[in-house]
N, C-alpha and C positions, 0 to 999 in steps of 0.2 A: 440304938436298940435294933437289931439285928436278929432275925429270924429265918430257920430254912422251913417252908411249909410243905417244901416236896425236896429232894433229890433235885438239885436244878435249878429250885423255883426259891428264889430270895427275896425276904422282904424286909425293907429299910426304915423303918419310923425316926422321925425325928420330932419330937415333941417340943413345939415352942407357941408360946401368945405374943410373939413379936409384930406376928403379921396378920392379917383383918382375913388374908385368902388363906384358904390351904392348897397346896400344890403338889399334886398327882404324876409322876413319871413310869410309866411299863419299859422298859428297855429290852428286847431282845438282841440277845448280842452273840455272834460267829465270826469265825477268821473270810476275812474279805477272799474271795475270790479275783480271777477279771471280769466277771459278767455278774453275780450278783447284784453291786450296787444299784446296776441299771433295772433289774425286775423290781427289787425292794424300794426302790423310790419309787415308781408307777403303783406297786402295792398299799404303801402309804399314800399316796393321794386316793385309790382308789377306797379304800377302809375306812378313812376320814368322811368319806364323802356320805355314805348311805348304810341301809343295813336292812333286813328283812321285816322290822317294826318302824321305820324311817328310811322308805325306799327313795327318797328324793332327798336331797340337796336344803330345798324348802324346809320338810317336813322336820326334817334334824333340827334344823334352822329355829322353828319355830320350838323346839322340844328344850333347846339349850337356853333360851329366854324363858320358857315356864322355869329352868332353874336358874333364876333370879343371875342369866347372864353368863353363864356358866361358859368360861372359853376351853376349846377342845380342838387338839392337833395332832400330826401325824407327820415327821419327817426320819432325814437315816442319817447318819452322821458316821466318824468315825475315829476312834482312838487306836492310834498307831495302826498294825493288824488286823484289831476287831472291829469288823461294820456293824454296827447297832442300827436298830428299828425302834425308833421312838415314839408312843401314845403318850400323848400330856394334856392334865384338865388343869384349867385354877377354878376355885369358888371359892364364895364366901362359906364362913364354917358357920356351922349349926348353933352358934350360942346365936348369930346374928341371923341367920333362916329361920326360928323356932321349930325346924322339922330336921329330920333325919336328912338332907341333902345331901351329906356325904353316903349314905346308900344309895341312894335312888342315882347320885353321878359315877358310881361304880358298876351297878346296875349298865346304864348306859354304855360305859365302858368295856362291859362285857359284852353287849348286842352288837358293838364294832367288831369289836375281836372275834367274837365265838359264833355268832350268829349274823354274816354279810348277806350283800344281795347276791346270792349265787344259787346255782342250783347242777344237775347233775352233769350241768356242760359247760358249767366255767363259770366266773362272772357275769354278771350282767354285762353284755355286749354294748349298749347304748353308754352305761356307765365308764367302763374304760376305755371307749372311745375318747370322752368328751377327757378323759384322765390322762387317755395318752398324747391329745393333741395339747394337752395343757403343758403338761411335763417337754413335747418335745420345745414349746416355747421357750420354757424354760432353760431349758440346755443350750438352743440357740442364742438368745438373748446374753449366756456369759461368755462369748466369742465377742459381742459388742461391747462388754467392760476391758478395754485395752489392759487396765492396771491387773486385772484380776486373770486375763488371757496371758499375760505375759508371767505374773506370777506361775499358773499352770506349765508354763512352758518350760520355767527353765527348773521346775520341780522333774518335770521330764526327763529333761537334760541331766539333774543328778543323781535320777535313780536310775537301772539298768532296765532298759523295754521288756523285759521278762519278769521284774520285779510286780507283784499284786499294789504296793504302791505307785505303779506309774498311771495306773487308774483311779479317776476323782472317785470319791464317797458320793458323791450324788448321782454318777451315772454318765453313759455318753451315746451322744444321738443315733450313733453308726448301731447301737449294740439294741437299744428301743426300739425299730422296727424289726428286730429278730424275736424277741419276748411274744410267746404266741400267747394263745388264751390257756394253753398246756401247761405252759412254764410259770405262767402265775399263781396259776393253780398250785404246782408244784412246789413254787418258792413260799405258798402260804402255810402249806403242810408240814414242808417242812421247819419252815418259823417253828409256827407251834410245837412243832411234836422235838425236835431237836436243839433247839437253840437254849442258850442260859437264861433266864428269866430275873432279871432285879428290878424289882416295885419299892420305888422311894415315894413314902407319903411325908409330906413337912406342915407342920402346920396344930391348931389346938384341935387336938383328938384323942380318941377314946381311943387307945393300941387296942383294948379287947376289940370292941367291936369293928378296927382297921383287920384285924386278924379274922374275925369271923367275916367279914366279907370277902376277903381273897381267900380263903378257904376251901368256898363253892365254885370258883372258877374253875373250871376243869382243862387244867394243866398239870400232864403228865411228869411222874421222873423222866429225868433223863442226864445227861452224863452233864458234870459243871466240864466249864469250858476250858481248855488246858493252853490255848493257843498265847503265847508270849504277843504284849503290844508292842511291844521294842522291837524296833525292823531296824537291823543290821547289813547299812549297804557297806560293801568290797570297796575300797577305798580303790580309784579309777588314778593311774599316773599320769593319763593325759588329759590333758585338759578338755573339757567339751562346750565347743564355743558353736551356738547357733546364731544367724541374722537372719531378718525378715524385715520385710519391706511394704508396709499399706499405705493405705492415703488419708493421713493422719499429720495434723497440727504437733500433737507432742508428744517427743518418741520415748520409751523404755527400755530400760538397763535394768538389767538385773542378776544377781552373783547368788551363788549356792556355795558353802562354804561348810566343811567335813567340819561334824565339833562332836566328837565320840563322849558324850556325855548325855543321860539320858535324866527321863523323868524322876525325879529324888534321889538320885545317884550322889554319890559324893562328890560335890563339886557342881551340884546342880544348882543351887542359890547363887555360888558365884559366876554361873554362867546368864543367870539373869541381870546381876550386877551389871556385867560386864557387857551384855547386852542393851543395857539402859546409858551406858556410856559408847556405846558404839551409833547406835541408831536407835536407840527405844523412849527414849525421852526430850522433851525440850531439849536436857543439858547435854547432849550425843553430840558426838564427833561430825555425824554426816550431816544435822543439822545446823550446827553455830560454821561449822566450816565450808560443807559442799553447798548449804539450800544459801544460807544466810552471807558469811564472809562473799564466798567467789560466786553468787548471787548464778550458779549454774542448776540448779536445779529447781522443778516447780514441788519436789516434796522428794525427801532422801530417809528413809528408814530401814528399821531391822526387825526380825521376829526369831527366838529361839524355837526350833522344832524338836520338841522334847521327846517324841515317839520315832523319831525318824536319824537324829543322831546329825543334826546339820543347824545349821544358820543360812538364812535368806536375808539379803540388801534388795532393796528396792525403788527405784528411781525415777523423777517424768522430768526429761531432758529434750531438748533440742537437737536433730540429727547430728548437726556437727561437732557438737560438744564431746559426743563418745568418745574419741579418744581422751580428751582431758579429766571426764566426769570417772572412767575406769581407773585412769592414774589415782585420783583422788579417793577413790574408794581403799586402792592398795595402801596407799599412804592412811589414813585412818585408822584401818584394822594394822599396817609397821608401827602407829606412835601408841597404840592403843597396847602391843607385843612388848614394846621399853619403856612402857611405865606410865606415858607422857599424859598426865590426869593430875590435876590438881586433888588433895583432899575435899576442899568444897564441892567440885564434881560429885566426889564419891560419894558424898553425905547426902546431896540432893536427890543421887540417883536412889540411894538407899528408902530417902522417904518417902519419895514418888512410888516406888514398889510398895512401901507397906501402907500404905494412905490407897493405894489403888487396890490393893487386898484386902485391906479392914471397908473398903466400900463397898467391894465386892459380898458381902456379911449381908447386906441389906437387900438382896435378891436372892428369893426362895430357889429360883432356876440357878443360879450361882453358886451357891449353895449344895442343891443335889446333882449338879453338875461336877463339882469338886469332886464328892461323895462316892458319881459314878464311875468318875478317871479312877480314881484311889482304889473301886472294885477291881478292874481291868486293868488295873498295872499292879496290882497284888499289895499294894500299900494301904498303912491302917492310917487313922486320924491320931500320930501318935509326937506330933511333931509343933514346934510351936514356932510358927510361919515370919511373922513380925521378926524375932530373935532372932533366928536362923537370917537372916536379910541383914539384920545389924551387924551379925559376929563376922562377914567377908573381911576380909583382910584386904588390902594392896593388893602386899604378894598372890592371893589366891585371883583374883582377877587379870594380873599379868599373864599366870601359869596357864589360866584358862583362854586366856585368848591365844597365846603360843599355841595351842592345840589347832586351832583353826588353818585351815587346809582350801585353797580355793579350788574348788570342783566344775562347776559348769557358770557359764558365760550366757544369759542370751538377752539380744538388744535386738527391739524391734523399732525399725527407724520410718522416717517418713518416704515416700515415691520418689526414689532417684528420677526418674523419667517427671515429675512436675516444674 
């Protein structure tokens, strides 16, 4: 059920008694810049945090337990492109509060958005201090995750440094102490007043009255969003192989691989397939062979990047192993190009996908998280998910993997000098 309540401003119902919560998503959504992400995540913490009826932290606090527990968040994510600004409640629904709860946590929702702590000189100062010393923790802290540091890296490595993809969705440290009290400002203005607006409510509810509550929020038309999620990197001839060197127990490897296939494209179930026999499942290639058989690795996977038109391998190996664990990689993705897969593989990897999607059914955030990718990539709910995973052929899994292209290289080993 699908509704435009403004120029701009979308709204998504999904009417089900599946679930005990109902679950509330605002999404503002615009084409990522290089410096956005980093004011809009400080924004997000900051908005979550208080508001001009709940100037504290506390007070919120105590406001979201009068509704009967009521959890309420704010982060920024991103598909393909588009950087979205996410507001999200769960509660219980009104058959089980006997009162209107779902107004009064709209309500709420509005005092974050429309009404913060600010006044005619920025935010509240005290507030995005303690917001910005949080977030830079935050930022610092995923330098400490080796696996997650090195996945960044070699995303770097194959997108081109000018590309708005070579900068994370959640922001970066170097760009956080530039974000003045100006530019917050500015990034909240312009949220509101420019960005596309899609409100997914899921859960048992009144659509009249889901419709008469966003009605009164006061959000402008403004233009729907035209920017394409599908980021289309320039296929690079050279190879781009980076190493690094810290003081570290167990090193990482890890491969970027060209797979000019995108999100529901023709050919995009079979590159899941094929991705669940490369590295995405138990029954994967890099699993039975590099972790398990030749006992070189402490975890060897894959992820298809469906907005981005690539595959990433990912590895935690022993300095010296690199060369052998890189051979073994190429050799996976060569037996995976001739065929070299049992049917039973195929079958398992098949069910493993649809048993991990019909699970995925059972989370309302799952759910309209689906819903949101499908708004920003222009695709409707018109496909039957399960089926489409059964009908891959062989042959389409071989062709897909023929396509794969190795692009960038980077292995971060442990301290030659220990």
């Amino acid at each position: 059920m699908d509704y435009q309540i403004r120029q701009g401003v979308n709204l998504h119902i999904v009417p089900t008694d599946r679930f005990r919560l109902t679950t509330v998503v605002v999404n503002f959504s615009t084409p990522q810049s290089t410096t956005n992400p980093t004011a809009r995540h400080l924004l997000a913490n900051v908005l979550e945090s208080s508001c001009q009826k709940y100037p504290t932290q506390t007070l919120l606090a105590r406001r979201l337990d009068d509704l009967y527990g009521t959890f309420l968040s704010a982060n920024v994510a991103r598909v393909g492109q588009i950087h979205n600004f996410r507001l999200r409640a769960q509660m219980i629904n009104d058959h089980q509060a006997g009162e209107d709860l779902f107004e009064q946590v709209m309500a709420l929702m509005a005092e974050l958005l429309f009404s913060p702590l600010k006044d005619q000189n920025g935010f509240d100062p005290a507030t995005v201090k303690v917001q910005r010393d949080n977030l830079a923790g935050i930022l610092k802290s995923a330098a400490d995750d080796k696996q997650f540091y090195a996945y960044q890296q070699v995303e770097k490595q194959y997108y081109d440094a000018d590309s708005v993809m070579w900068h994370p969705s959640y922001g970066e440290l170097d760009q956080l102490a530039k974000v003045s009290a100006a530019d917050l400002v500015k990034t909240y203005e312009e949220m509101l007043a420019t960005n596309q607006v899609d409100i997914f409510v899921l859960g048992d509810v009144d659509s009249d009255l889901v419709k008469q509550c966003l009605a009164k929020w006061p959000l402008k038309e403004r233009p729907a969003l035209t920017t394409i999620a599908d980021y289309h990197q320039p296929f690079h001839h050279r190879l781009r192989v980076l190493e690094e060197h810290q003081s570290l127990s167990q090193a990482k490897l890890d491969a970027a691989f060209a797979l000019p296939i995108y999100y529901r494209d023709q050919g995009y179930y079979a590159a899941l397939v094929m991705n669940g026999l490369l590295g995405g499942s138990p029954y994967s290639k890099l699993f039975l062979n590099v972790r398990e058989k030749a006992g070189l690795a402490y975890y060897a996977d894959s992820q298809v990047r469906a907005f981005g038109g690539h595959l990433v391998v990912e590895t935690g190996i022993l300095t010296e192993n690199y060369q052998r664990v890189r051979e073994l990689i190429a050799q996976q993705v060569a037996d995976l190009q001739s065929g070299d897969f049992t049917d039973d593989q195929l079958s398992e990897v098949k069910a493993g996908l649809i048993n991990g999607y019909l699970t995925g059914l059972d989370s309302p955030l799952n759910i309209i998280e689906h819903r949101l990718v499908n708004e920003m990539s222009r695709h409707r709910e018109l496909i039957d998910v399960p089926a489409a995973v059964q009908a891959v052929s062989r042959q389409e899994v071989i062709d897909v993997a023929n396509l794969l292209r190795l692009q960038a290289v980077y292995f971060l080993g442990g301290d030659q000098n220990e």
